[in-house]
N, C-alpha and C positions, 0 to 999 in steps of 0.2 A: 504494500500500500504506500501512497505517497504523501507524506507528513512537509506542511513547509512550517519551521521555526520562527517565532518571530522575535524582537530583540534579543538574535545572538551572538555571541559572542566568540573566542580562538576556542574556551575553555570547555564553553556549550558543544560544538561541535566536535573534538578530541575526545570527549567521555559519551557524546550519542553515538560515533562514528564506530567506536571499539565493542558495542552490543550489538548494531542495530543490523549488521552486514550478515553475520550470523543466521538472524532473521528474516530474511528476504526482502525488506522493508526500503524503500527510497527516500532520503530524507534531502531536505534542500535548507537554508539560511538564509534569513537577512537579516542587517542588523539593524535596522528600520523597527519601531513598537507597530505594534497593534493601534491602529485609528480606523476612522472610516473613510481616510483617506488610502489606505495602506491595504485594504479590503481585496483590493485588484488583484496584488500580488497571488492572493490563495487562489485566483479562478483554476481550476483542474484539479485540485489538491483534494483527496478524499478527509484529509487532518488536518487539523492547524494547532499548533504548541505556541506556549503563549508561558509571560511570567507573572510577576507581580504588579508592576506597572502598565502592561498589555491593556488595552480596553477591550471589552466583553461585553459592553450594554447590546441593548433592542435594539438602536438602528448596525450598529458593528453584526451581530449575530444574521440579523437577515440579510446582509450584501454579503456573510460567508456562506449560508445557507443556500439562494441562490447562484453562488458561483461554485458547489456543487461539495460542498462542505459538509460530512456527516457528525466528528467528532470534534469538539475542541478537549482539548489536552491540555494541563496547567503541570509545567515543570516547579512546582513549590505546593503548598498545604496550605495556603490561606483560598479561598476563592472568593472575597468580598468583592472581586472587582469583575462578577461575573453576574448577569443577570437569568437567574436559574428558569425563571418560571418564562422567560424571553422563549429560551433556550428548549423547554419543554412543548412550547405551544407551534415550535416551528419546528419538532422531532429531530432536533439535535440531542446529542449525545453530551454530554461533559464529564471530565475524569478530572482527578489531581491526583500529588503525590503524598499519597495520607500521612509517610511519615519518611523519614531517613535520618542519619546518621544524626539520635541526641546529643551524644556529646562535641558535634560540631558545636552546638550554640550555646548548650548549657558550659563548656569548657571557653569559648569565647566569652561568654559573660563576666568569668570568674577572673576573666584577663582585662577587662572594661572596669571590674572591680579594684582593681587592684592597681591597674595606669593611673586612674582615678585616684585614688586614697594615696598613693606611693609617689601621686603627682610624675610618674615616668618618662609622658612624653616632653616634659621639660626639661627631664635631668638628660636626654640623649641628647637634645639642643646645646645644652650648657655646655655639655661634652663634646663635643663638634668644633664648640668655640671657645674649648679650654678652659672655661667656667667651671670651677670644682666643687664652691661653697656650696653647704648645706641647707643656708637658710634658702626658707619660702619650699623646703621640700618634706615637712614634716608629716605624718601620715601616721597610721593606728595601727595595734595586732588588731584581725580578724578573730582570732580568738578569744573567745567569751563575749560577741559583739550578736548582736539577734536580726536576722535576717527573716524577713516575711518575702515568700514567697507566691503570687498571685498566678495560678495556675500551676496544679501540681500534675499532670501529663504528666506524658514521657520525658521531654525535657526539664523541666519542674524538677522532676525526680530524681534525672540523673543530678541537676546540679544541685538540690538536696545533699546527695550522699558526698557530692564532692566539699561543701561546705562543712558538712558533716565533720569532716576529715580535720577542716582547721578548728574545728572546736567551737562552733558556730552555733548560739540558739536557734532552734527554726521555729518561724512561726510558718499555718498555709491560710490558703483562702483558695476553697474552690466548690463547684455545686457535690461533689461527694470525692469523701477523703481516701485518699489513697495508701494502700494498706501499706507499702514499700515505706513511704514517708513514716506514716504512723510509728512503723518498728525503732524509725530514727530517731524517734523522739519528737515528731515535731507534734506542735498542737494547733490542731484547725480551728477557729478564728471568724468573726465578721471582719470585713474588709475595716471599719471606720478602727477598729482595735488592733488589728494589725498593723496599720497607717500610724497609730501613735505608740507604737511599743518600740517599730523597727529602728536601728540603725542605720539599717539598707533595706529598699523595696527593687526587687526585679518584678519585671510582669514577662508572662506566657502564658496570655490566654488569646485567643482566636478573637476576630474583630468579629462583632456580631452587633446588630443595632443597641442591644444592652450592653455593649462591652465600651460601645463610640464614646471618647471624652469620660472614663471612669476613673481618670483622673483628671479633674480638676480645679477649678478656686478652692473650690470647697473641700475637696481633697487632699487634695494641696495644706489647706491650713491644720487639718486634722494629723499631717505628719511630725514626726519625731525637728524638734528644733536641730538644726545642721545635719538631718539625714540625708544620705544622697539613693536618688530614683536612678533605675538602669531598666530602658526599654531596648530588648533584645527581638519583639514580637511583629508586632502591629503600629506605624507612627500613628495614628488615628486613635490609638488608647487614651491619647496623653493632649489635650487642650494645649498648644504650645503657646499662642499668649498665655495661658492663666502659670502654665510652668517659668516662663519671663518675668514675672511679676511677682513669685517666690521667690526666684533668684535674684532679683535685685533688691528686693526688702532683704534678704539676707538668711529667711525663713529658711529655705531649703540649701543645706551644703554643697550639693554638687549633683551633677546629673550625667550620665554617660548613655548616648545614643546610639543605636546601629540604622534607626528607625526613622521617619521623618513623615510627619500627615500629608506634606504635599511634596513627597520625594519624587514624582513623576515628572522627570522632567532634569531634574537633578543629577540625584544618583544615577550609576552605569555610564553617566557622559563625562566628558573631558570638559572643562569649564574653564582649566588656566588661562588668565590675560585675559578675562572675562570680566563684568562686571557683575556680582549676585542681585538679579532683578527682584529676587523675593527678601523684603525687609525683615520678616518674621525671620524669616532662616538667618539670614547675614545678622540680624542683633545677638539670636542666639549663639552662633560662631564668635560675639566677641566677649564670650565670658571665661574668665579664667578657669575657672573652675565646673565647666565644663567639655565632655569630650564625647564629638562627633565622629562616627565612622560611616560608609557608604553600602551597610549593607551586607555586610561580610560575612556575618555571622555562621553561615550555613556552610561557607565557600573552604571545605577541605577534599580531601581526594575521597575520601569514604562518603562522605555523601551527595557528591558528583555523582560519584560512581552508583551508588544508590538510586538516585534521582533518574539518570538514563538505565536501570534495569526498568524500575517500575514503570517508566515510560511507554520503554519497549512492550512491556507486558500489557499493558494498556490498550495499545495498537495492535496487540495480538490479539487482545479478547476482544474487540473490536468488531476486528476480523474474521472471525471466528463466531460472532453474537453470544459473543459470553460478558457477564460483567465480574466486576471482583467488587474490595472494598474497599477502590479507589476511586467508584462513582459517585457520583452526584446527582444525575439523572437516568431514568431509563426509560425507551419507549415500548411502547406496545409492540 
């Protein structure tokens, strides 16, 4: 069958290319997202693969539909940016990648934790320019420090046990507790009580219309005085004016992002010798005390690798009229 990619990438194509020949499967690239300007490109394509920034609304769905488009495919596990019931009423198919490699992002986080609090990305600065002093690089044991965790999944879990490990209170907050956590000690929680115990709040949970903005003003003031927030998940979690306005009152210590609510556009592109036309974003880039990354989180060989099996698999049962439980849709 013939799958065309859409915002791909060297990395995208090296980890689908090594599964997919196996399979019998034709797959094509561009680095071009998903628009409904971009629509064209799938005409003859039986798939289209698509990421997190990709558009998937009603008018995108029906200009793939009619140029003869049966499945869309999501190389990642969030699908907010997919309009499902678009997608059913014009017997498309839709899949995602339900899970891969947790400890890509649960062990990323644990490194956003720690640039953050170790203040890191400055001391390699300093050290570049022969800057040795210590001051302005002061930072905490993690040890004995409590940690709410907001969404205890698979990733949730893993980086539980790794936190675990440094000696880390856990608190959770999630709709039913997870037994793996529980053993660890941790203790499940209302969110507004987690918010004021922690130290540190990570969030992994899925964007969902109850999850949009469940961090904000108001959330925001219910946290621990100079705790720092770390969104590994979803940017749409996290209100970023109302996160700007904690951090300049001083209320909130620091905040580490992989995430961004209107990273489309953004992230995945090259922007040097540009000037950042989004002010939200460029104010939050000018705070010390916090740190920004583009997304990374997921971006290890394991769950590359991961992410182009279940793909393939995807496209096989496809093809085959099987589903797994990597769908999202199915037709009659």
């Amino acid at each position: 069958m013939k799958m065309l990619f859409y915002s791909a990438r060297p990395y995208d194509r090296e980890s689908m290319d090594a599964v997919a020949a196996s399979h019998g499967h034709e797959f094509d690239y561009v680095e071009a997202g998903l628009s409904l300007e971009t629509t064209v490109l799938a005409k003859g394509y039986t798939a289209v693969c698509g990421f997190v920034n990709d558009r998937f609304d009603a008018a995108v769905l029906e200009q793939l539909s009619q140029g003869g488009v049966g499945l869309v495919s999501l190389r990642c596990t969030g699908f907010n940016n997919v309009d499902l019931e678009a997608a059913r009423k014009l017997g498309m198919q839709v899949a995602r990648v339900a899970e891969y490699s947790p400890y890509s992002v649960a062990e990323f986080t644990v490194s956003l934790i720690q640039v953050l609090n170790r203040k890191l990305h400055k001391a390699y600065i300093r050290a570049r320019e022969d800057h040795f002093l210590l001051d302005g690089l002061l930072g905490f044991d993690l040890h004995g420090k409590t940690v709410g965790i907001c969404g205890t999944g698979k990733i949730g879990a893993v980086l539980a046990r790794i936190l675990d490990g440094f000696g880390c209170r856990l608190l959770g907050h999630d709709l039913a507790p997870n037994d793996a956590c529980v053993r660890l000690g941790m203790r499940y929680t209302g969110l507004d009580d987690l918010l004021a115990q922690s130290d540190i709040v990570s969030l992994h949970v899925p964007l969902v219309p109850d999850t949009h903005h469940m961090i904000n003003a108001e959330s925001l003031a219910r946290m621990k005085p100079g705790a720092f927030l770390i969104n590994t998940s979803r940017g749409a979690l996290v209100d970023t004016r109302a996160l700007i306005e904690a951090l300049k009152s001083g209320h909130l210590g620091g905040a580490a992002l992989d995430v961004y609510e209107e990273e489309s556009g953004i992230f995945f592109q090259d922007h040097m010798g540009e000037v950042m036309k989004d002010d939200v974003f460029a104010r939050l880039l000018s705070f010390p005390n916090v740190v920004v990354t583009g997304h990374q989180g997921y971006f290890t060989r394991e769950a590359l690798a991961d992410i182009a099996a279940a793909t393939v698999a995807n496209l096989d049962d496809y093809a085959d009229g099987r589903t797994n439980a990597n769908w999202l849709t199915t037709t009659d």
